[in-house]
C-alpha positions as CSV (number, residue, x, y, z in Angstrom):
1,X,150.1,81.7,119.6
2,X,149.7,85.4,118.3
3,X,148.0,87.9,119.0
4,X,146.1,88.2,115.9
5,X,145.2,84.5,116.3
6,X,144.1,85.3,120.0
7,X,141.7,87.9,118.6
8,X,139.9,85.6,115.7
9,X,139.1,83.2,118.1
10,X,137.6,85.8,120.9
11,X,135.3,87.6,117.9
12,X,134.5,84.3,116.6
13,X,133.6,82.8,120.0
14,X,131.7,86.1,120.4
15,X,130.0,85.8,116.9
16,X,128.6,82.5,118.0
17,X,127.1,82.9,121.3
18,X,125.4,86.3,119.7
19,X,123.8,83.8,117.3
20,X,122.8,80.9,119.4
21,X,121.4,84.0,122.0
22,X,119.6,85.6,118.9
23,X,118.2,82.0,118.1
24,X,117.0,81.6,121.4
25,X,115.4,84.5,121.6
26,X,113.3,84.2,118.1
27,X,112.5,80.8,119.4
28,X,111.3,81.6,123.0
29,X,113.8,79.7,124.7
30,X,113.8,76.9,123.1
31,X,115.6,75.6,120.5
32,X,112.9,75.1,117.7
33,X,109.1,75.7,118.8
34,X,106.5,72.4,117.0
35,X,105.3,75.4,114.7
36,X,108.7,76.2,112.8
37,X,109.6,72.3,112.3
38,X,106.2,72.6,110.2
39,X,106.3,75.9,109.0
40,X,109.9,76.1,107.6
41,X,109.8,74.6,103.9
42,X,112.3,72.3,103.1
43,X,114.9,72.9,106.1
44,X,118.7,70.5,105.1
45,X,122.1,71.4,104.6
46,X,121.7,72.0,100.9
47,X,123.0,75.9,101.3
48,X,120.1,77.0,98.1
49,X,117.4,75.8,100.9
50,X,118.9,76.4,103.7
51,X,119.2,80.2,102.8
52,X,115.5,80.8,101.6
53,X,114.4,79.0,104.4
54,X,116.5,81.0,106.8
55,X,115.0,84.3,104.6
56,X,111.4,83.1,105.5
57,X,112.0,82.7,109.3
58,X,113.5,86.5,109.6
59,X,110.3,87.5,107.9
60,X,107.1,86.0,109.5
61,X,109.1,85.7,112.8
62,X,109.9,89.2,112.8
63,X,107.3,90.5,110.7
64,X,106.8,94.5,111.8
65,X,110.7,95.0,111.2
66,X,110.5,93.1,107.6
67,X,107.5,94.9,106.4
68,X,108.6,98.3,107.7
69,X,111.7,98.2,105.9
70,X,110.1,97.1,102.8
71,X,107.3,99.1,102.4
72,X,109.9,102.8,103.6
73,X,113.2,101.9,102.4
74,X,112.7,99.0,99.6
75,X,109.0,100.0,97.7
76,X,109.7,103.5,96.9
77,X,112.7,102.6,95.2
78,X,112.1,99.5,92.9
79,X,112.9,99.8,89.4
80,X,111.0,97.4,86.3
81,X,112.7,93.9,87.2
82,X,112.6,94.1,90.8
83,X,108.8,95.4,90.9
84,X,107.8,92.1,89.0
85,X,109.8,90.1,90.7
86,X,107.8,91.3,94.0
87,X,104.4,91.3,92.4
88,X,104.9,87.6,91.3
89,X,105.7,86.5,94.7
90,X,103.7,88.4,97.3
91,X,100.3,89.2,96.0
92,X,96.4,90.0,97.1
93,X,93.2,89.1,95.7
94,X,90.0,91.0,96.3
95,X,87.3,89.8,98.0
96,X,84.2,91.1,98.2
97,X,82.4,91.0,101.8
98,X,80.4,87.6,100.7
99,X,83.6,85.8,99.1
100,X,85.3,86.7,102.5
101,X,82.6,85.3,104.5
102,X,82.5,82.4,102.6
103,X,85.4,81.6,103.2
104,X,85.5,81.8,107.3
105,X,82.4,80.0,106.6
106,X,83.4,77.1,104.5
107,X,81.4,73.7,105.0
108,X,84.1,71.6,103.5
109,X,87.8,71.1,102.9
110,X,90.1,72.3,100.2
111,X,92.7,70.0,98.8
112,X,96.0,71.5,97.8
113,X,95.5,73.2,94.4
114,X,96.6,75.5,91.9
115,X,93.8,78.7,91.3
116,X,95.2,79.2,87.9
117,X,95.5,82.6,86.5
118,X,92.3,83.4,85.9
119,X,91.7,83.7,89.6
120,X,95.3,84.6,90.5
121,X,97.1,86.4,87.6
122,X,100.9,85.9,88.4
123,X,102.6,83.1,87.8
124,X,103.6,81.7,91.2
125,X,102.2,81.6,94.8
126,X,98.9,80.8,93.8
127,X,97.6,77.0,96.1
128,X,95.0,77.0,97.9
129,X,95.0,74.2,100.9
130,X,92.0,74.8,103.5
131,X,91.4,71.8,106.0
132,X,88.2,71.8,108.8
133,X,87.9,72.7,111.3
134,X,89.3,75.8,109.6
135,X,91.6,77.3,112.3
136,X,91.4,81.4,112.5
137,X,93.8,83.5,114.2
138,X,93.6,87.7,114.7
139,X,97.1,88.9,114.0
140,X,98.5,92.7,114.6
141,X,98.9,94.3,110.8
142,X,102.6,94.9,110.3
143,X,101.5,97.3,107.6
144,X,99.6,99.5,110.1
145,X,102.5,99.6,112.9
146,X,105.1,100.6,110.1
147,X,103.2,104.0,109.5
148,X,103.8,106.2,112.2
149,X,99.8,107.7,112.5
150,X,97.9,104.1,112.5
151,X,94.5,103.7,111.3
152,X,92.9,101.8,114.6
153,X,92.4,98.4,115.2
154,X,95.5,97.2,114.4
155,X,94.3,93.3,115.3
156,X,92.8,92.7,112.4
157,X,94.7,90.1,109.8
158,X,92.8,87.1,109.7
159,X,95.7,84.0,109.8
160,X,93.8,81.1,107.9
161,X,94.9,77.6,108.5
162,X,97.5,75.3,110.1
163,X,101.0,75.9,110.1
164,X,100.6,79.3,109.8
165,X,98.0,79.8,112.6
166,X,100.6,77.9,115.1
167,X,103.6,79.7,113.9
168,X,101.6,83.2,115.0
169,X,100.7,82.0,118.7
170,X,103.6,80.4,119.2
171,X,105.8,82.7,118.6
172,X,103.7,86.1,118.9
173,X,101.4,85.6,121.8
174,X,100.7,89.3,122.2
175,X,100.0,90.5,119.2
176,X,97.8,86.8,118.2
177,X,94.3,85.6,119.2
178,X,92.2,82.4,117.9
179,X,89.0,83.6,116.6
180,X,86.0,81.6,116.7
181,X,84.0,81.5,112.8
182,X,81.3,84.2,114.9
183,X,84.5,86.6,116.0
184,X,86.3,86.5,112.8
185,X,82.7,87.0,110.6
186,X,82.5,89.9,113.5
187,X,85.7,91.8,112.7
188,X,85.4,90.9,108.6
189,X,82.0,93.2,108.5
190,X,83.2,95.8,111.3
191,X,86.4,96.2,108.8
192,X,84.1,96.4,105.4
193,X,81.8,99.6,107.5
194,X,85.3,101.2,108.0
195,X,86.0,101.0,104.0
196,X,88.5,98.9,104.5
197,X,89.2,96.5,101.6
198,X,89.4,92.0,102.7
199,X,92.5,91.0,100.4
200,X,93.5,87.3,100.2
201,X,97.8,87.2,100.3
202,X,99.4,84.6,98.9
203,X,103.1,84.3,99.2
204,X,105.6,81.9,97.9
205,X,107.6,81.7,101.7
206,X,103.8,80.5,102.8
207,X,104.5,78.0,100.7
208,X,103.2,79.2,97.9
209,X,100.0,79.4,99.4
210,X,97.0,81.9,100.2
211,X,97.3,82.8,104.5
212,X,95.5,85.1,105.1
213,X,93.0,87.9,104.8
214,X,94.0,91.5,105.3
215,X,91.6,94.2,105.9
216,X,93.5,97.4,103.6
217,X,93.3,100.6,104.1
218,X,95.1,102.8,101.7
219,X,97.1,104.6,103.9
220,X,98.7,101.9,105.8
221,X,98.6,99.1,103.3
222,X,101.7,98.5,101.8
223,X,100.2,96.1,98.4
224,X,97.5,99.1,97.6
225,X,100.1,101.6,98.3
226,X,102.4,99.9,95.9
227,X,99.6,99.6,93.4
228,X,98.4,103.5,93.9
229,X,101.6,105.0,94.6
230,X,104.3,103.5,93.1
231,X,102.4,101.7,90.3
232,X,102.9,97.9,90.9
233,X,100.2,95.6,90.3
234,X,100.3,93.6,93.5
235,X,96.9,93.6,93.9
236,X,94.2,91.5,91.7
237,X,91.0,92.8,91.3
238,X,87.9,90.6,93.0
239,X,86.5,89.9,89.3
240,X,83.8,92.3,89.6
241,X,83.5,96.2,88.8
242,X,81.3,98.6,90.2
243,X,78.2,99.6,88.3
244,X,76.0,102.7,88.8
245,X,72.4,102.9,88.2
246,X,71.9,106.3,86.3
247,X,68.1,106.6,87.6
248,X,69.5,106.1,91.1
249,X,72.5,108.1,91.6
250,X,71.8,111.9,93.0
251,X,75.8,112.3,92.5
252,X,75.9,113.0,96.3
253,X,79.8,112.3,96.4
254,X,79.4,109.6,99.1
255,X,81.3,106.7,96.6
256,X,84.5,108.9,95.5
257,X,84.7,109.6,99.6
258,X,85.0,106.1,100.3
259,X,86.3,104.4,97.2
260,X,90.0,103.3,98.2
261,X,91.5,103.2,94.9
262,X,89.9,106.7,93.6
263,X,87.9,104.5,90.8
264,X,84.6,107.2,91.3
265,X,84.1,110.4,89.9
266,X,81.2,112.7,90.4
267,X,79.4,114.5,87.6
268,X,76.1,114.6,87.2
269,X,76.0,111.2,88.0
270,X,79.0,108.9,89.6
271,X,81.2,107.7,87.3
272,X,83.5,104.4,87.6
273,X,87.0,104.3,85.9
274,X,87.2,100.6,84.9
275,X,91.2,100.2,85.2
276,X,91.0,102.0,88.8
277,X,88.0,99.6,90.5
278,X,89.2,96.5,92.4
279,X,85.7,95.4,92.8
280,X,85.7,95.2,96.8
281,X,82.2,96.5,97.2
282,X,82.9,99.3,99.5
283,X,81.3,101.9,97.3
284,X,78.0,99.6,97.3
285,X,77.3,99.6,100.9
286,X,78.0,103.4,101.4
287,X,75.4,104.2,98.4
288,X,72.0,105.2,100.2
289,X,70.2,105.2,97.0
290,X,71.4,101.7,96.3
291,X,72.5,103.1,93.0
292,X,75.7,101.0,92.8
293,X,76.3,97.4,92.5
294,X,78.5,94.8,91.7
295,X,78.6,93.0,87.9
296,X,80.9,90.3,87.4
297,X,83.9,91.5,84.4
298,X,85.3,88.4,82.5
299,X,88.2,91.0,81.8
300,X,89.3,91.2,85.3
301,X,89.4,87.6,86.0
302,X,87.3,85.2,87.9
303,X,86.6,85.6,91.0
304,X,88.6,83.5,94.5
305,X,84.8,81.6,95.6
306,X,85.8,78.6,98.0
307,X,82.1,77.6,98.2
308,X,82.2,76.2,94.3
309,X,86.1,74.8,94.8
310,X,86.1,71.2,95.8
């Protein structure tokens, strides 16, 4: 027996007990937790499957380290192609504060459908599946702990819905709390008076489905800085744009302080830039003079309501 032999066998034998440690590890001592049987998609030995399926455990199992590298190594550096292919496959939706609501407080289920692009304008990762009792979990954002000054909560994803709720306390117990509908209605409007925007994510590793609500801010973010910064569409407006009441508005300023998207101007009255609003309402419940308000815009697409989806 050589040498050389000798050594293949040693770094193989190495290469596999670092694995089945690693596996162990991700799955808390055990060798798969009751959440990834359901979570995983499509787990067999066709290699295709296999590999995207592998690809979607690394990411919601290890989320923070994922999402960092994206959104400081990956984002800055897209080109044309590769910026579609992201925006097509890991998207938000606005939601105003009462579409957000509505949807911790929905009195019936969902069956597994297709939005359609007039709600959610890319072509894939765009079901909808919402089962009672809803199921609500508070999640740490990945987005905030890749920035090295964090805007503060950082518990404050809302995880809607079975497998992904299990998946979360299963297998990030620290960083993952159920909510009850009172909590999570609690942190939605605590994150709205901090100007932060509620985006519904859909994902095609979710199984093509809507997951969650995030509560964006436009530093941390990594979809609004992708939009803002580096000018990828990632983000779908709520279906509304802001409209100001010209007999109202004192041009104080208040709305281009707190508008995330820099849609507001100040002149002698506010001004709204049409392509720049997202519709999230922020600007409305900042105005004292109740000079600003919400009109629904055909052109920006309908908006997500789970109270008239049945």
């Amino acid at each position: 027996m050589s040498a050389t032999f000798i050594v293949i066998v040693v770094l193989a034998g190495a290469a596999v007990v670092s694995l089945a440690a690693g596996w162990l590890i991700a799955e808390r001592g055990h060798f798969l937790l009751p959440s990834s049987r359901k979570f995983i998609p499509g787990i067999n030995f066709h290699p295709t499957i296999a590999f995207k399926s592998l690809l979607t455990y690394i990411y919601h199992r290890f989320p923070n380290l994922v999402l960092g590298f994206l959104i400081n190594v990956v984002h800055p550096y897209l080109n044309g192609p590769f910026k579609k292919y992201v925006r097509e496959h890991y998207h938000g939706k606005v939601l105003t504060q009462e579409l957000a609501e509505a949807v911790i407080n929905l009195d019936h289920e969902i069956p597994l459908r297709d939005l359609g692009q007039h709600v959610i304008p890319y072509p894939t990762a765009r079901d909808i599946l919402l089962q009672l009792p809803l199921d609500i979990v508070a999640y740490e954002c990945s987005c905030r702990s890749a920035r090295p000054k964090q805007c503060v909560p950082t518990q404050v994803c809302l995880i809607i819905g079975k497998p992904f709720t299990d998946f979360a306390l299963e297998h990030h117990p620290r960083q993952s709390k159920r909510l009850t509908k009172e909590e999570a209605i609690q942190l939605l409007r605590e994150e709205h008076q901090r100007g932060h925007v509620h985006n519904a994510f859909f994902k095609e590793d979710r199984l093509n489905r809507f997951y969650v609500i995030c509560n964006c801010c436009p530093c941390c973010c990594g979809g609004l800085e992708a939009m803002l910064k580096y000018h990828n569409p990632m983000i779908a407006s709520s279906g509304y744009v802001a409209q100001v009441d010209s007999g109202l508005c004192i041009a104080c300023g208040v709305c281009v302080e707190s508008c995330p998207t820099g849609a507001l101007a100040a002149h002698s009255e506010a001004v709204v830039e049409w392509d720049k609003c997202i519709g999230c309402g922020i600007c409305v419940s900042r105005c004292n003079q109740d000079a600003i308000s919400l009109q629904l815009d055909e052109r920006k697409g309908k908006p997500l309501d789970v109270s008239s989806i049945f």
